[in-house]
Every structure is written in structure tokens, then in C-alpha cells.
MMTF fields as JSON, N, C-alpha, C and O atoms, coordinates in Angstrom:
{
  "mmtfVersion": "1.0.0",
  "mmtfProducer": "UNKNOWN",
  "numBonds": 323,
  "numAtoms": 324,
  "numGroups": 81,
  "numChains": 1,
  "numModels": 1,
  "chainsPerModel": [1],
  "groupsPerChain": [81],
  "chainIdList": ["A"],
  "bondAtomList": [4, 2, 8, 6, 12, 10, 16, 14, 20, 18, 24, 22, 28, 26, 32, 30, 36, 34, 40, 38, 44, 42, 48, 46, 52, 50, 56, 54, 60, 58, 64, 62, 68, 66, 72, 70, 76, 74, 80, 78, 84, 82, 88, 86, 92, 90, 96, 94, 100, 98, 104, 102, 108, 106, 112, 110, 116, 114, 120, 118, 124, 122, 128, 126, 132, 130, 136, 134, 140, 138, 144, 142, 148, 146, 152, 150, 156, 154, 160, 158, 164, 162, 168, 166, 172, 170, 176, 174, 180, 178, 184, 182, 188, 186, 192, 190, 196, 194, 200, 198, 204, 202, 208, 206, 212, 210, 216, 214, 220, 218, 224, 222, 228, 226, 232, 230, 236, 234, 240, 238, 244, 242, 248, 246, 252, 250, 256, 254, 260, 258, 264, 262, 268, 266, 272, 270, 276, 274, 280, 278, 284, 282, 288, 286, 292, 290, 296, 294, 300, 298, 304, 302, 308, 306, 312, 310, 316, 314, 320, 318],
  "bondOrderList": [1, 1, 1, 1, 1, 1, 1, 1, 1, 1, 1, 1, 1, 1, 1, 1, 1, 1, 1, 1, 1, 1, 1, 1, 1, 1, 1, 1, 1, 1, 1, 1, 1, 1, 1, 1, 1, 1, 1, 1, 1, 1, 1, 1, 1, 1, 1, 1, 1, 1, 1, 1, 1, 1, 1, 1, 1, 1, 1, 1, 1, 1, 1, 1, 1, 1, 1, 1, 1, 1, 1, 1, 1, 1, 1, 1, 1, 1, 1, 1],
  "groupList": [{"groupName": "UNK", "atomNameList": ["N", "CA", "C", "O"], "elementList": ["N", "C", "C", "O"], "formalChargeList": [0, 0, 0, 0], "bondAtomList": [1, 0, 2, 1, 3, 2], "bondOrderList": [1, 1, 2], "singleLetterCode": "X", "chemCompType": "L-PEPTIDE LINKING"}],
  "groupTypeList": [0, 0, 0, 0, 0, 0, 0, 0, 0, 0, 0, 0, 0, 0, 0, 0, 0, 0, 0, 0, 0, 0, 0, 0, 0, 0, 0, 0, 0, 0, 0, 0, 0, 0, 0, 0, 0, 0, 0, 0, 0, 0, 0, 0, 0, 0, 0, 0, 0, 0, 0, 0, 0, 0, 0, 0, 0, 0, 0, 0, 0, 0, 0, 0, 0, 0, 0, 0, 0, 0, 0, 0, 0, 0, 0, 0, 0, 0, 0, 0, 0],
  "groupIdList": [1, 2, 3, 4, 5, 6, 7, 8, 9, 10, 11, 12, 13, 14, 15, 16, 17, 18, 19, 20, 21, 22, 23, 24, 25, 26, 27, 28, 29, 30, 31, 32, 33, 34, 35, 36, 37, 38, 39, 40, 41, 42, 43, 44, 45, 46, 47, 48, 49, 50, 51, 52, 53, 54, 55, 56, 57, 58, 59, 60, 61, 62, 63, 64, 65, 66, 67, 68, 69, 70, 71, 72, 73, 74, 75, 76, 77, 78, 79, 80, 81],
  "secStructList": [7, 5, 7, 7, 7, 1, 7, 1, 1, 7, 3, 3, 3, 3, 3, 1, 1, 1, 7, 3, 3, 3, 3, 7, 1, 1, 7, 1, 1, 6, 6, 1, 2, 2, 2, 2, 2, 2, 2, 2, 2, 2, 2, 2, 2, 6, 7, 7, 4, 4, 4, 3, 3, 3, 3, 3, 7, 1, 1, 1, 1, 5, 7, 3, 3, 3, 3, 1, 1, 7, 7, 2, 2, 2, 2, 2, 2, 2, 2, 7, 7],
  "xCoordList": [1.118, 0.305, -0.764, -0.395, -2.274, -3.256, -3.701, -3.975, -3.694, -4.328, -5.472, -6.141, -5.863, -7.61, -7.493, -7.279, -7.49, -7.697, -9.101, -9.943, -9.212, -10.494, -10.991, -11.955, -10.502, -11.39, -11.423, -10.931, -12.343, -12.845, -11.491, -11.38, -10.53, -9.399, -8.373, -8.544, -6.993, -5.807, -6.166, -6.516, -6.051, -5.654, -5.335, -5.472, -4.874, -3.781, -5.643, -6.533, -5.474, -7.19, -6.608, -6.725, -6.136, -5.524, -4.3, -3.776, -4.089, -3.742, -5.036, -5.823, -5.072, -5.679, -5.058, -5.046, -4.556, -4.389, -2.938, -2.356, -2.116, -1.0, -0.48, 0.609, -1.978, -1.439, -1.811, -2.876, -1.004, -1.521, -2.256, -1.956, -3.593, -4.422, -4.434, -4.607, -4.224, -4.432, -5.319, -5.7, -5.854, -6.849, -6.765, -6.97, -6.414, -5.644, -6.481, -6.792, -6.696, -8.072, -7.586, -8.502, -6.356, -5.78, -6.395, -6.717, -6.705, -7.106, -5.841, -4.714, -6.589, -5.363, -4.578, -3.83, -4.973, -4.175, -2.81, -2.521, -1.926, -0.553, 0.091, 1.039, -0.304, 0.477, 0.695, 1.638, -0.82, -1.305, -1.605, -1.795, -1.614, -2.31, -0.723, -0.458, 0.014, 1.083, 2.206, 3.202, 2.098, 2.604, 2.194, 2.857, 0.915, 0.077, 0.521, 0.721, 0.731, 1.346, 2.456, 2.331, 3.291, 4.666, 4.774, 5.55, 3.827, 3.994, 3.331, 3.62, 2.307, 2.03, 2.394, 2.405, 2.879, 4.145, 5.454, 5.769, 5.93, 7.371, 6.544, 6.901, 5.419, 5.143, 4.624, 5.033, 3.694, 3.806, 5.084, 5.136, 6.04, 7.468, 8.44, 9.106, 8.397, 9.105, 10.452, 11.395, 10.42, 11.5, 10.904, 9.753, 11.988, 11.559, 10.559, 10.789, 9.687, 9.317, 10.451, 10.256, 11.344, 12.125, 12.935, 13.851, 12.197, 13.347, 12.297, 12.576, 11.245, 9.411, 9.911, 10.026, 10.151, 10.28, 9.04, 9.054, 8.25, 7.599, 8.403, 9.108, 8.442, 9.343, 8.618, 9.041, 7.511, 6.812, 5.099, 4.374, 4.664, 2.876, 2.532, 1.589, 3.339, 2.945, 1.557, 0.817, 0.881, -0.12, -1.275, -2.401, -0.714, -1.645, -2.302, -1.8, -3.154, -3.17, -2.812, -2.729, -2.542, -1.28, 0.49, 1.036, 1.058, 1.925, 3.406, 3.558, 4.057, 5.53, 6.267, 6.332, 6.918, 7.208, 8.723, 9.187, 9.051, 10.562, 11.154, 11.412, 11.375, 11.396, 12.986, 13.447, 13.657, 14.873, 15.292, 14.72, 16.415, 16.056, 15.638, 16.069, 14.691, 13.463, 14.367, 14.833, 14.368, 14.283, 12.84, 11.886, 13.211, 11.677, 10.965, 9.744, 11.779, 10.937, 10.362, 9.346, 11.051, 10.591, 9.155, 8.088, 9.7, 8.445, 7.102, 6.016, 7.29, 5.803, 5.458, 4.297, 6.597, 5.719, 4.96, 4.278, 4.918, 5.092, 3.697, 2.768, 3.432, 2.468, 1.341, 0.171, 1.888, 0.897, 0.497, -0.439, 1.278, 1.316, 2.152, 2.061],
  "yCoordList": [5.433, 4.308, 4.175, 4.396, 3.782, 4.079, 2.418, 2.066, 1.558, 0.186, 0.066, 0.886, -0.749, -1.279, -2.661, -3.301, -3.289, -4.874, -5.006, -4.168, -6.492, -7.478, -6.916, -6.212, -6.982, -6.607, -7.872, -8.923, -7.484, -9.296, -10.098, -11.307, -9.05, -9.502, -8.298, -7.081, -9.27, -8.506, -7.452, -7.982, -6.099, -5.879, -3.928, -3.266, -3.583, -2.286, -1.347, -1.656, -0.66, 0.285, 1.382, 1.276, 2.153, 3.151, 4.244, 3.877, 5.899, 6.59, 7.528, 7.518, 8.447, 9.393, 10.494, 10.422, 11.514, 13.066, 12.193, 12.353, 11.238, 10.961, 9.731, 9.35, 9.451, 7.987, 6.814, 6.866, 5.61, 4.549, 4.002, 4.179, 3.076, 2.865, 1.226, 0.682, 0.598, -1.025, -1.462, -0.654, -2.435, -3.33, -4.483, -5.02, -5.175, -6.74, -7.432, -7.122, -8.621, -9.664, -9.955, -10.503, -9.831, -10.084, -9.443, -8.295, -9.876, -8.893, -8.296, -8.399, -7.394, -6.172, -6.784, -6.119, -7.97, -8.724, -9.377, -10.217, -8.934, -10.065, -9.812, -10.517, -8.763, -8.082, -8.833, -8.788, -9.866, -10.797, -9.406, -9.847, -8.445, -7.39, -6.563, -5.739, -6.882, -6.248, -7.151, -6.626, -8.633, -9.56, -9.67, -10.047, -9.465, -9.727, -8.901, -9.258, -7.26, -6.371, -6.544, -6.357, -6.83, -6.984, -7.949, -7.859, -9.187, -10.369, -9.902, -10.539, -8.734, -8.22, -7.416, -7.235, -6.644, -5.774, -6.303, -5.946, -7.333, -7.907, -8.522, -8.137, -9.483, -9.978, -9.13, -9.447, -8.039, -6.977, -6.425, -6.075, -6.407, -5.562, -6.125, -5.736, -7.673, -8.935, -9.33, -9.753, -9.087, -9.051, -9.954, -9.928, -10.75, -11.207, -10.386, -9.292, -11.267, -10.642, -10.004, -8.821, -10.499, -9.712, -8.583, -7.982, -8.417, -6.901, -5.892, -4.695, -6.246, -5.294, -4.68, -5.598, -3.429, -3.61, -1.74, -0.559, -2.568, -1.173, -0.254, -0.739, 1.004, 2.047, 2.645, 2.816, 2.952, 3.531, 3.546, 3.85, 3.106, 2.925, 1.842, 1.584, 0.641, -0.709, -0.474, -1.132, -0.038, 0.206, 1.211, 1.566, 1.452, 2.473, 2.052, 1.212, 2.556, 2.477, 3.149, 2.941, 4.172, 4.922, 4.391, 4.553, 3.948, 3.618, 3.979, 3.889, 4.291, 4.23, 2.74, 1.958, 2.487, 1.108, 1.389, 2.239, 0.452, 0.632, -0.71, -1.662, -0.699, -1.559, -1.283, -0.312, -2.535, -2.976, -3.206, -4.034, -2.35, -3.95, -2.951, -3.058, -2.088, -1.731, -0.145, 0.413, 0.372, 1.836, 2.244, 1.661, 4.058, 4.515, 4.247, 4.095, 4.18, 4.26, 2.329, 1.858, 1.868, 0.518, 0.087, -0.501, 0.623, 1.296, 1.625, 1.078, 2.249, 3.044, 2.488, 2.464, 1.806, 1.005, -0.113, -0.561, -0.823, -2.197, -1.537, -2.345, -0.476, -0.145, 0.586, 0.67, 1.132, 1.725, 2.961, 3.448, 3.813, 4.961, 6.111, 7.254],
  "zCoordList": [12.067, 11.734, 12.815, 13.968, 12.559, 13.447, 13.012, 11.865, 14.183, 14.536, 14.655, 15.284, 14.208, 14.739, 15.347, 14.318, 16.037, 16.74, 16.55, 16.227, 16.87, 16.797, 15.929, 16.229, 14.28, 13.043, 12.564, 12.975, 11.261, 10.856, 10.182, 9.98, 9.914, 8.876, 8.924, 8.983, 8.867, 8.634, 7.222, 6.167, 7.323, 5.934, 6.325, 7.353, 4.92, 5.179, 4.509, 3.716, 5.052, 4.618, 3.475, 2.254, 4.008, 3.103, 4.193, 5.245, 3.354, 4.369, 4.201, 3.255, 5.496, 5.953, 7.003, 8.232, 6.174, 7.269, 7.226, 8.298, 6.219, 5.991, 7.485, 7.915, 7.883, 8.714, 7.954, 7.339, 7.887, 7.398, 8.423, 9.603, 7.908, 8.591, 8.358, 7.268, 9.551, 9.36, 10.024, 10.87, 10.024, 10.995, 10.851, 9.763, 12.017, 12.137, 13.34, 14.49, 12.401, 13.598, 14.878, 15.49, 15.743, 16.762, 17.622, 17.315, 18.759, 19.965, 20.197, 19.712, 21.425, 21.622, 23.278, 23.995, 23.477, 24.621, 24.569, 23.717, 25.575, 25.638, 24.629, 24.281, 23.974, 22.607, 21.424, 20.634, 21.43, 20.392, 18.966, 17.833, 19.09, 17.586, 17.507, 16.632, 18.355, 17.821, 17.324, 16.826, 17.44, 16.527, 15.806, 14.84, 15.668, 14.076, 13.036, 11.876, 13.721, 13.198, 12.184, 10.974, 12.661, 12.5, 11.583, 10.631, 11.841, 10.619, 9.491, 8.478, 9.29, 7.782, 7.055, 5.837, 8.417, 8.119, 6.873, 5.738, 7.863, 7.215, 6.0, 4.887, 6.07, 4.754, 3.368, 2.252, 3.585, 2.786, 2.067, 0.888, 2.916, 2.306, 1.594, 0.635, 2.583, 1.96, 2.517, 1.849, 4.173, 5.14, 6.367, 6.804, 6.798, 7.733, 9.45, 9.966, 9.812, 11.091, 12.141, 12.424, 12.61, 13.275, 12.877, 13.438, 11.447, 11.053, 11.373, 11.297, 11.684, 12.021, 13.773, 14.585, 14.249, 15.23, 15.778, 15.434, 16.695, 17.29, 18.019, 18.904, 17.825, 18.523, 19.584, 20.727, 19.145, 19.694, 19.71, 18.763, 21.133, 21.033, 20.914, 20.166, 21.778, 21.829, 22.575, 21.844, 23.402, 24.321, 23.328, 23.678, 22.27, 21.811, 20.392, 19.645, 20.206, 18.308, 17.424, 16.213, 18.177, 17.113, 17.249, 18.34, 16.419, 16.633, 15.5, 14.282, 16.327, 15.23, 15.174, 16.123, 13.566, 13.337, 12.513, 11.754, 12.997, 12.164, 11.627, 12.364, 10.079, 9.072, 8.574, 7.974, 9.064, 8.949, 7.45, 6.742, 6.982, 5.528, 3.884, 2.736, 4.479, 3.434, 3.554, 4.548, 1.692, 1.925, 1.511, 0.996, 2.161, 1.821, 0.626, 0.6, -0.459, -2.004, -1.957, -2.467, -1.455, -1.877, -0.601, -0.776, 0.477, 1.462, 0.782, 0.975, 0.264, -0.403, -1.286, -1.694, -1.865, -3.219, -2.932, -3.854, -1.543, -0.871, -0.277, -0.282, 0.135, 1.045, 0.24, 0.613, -0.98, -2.053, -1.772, -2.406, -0.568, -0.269, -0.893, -0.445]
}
């Protein structure tokens, strides 16, 4: 998954080269764009925020995410990937 911060609006873009691509209005401070993350995350899928957990690439914009709760097929249908 590849992040964008300080965009005009939360929203999921598409995939590309098989990364999903998001861009979420949060700056990238105090790990304000990686809560934002996580809350469109869980609300997209339909799981609470604390089942959203970053594994990997809190510091980065590429990031791995791990979704509690959700299998893959219902994953993709939720994400349109």
C-alpha cells in the first residue's frame, strides 16, 4: 500500500504495479496520516479501528497493513481490487 498525506481528501485511488494507492488529508506528523489510515481502512471493510493494525512502514509511504476480522475475498471486494 503506497500513502499520500496532506491531500485534499481521504479517498482509495486505485491499484498500480499491484499496490493500492490511498491519499488521506492528515499530515504526516505525530502519526496524525497513519490514524487516518486505519479509520478508512476499518470503515471501508466494516471492522472496527483497532482491528487496522500497521506492520510495517509507519515512517514510510509504503506501507504493510494488517486487517483483523476480514478474509481476503471479502478484502477485495471492500477495496474493489
Amino acid at each position: 500500500m503506497r500513502v499520500r498525506a496532506n491531500a485534499r481528501r481521504d479517498e482509495f485511488v486505485g491499484v498500480r504495479a499491484g499496490t493500492l494507492l490511498v491519499r488521506i488529508a492528515a499530515p504526516a506528523l505525530d502519526g496524525r496520516a497513519n490514524r487516518a489510515l486505519c479509520r478508512l481502512l476499518a470503515k471501508r471493510v466494516g471492522v472496527a479501528p483497532s482491528s487496522v493494525t500497521i506492520v510495517r512502514g509507519q515512517r514510510s509511504r509504503d506501507k504493510l497493513v494488517q486487517i483483523e476480522g476480514v478474509d481476503q475475498a471479502a478484502l477485495d471486494a471492500a477495496l474493489g481490487s
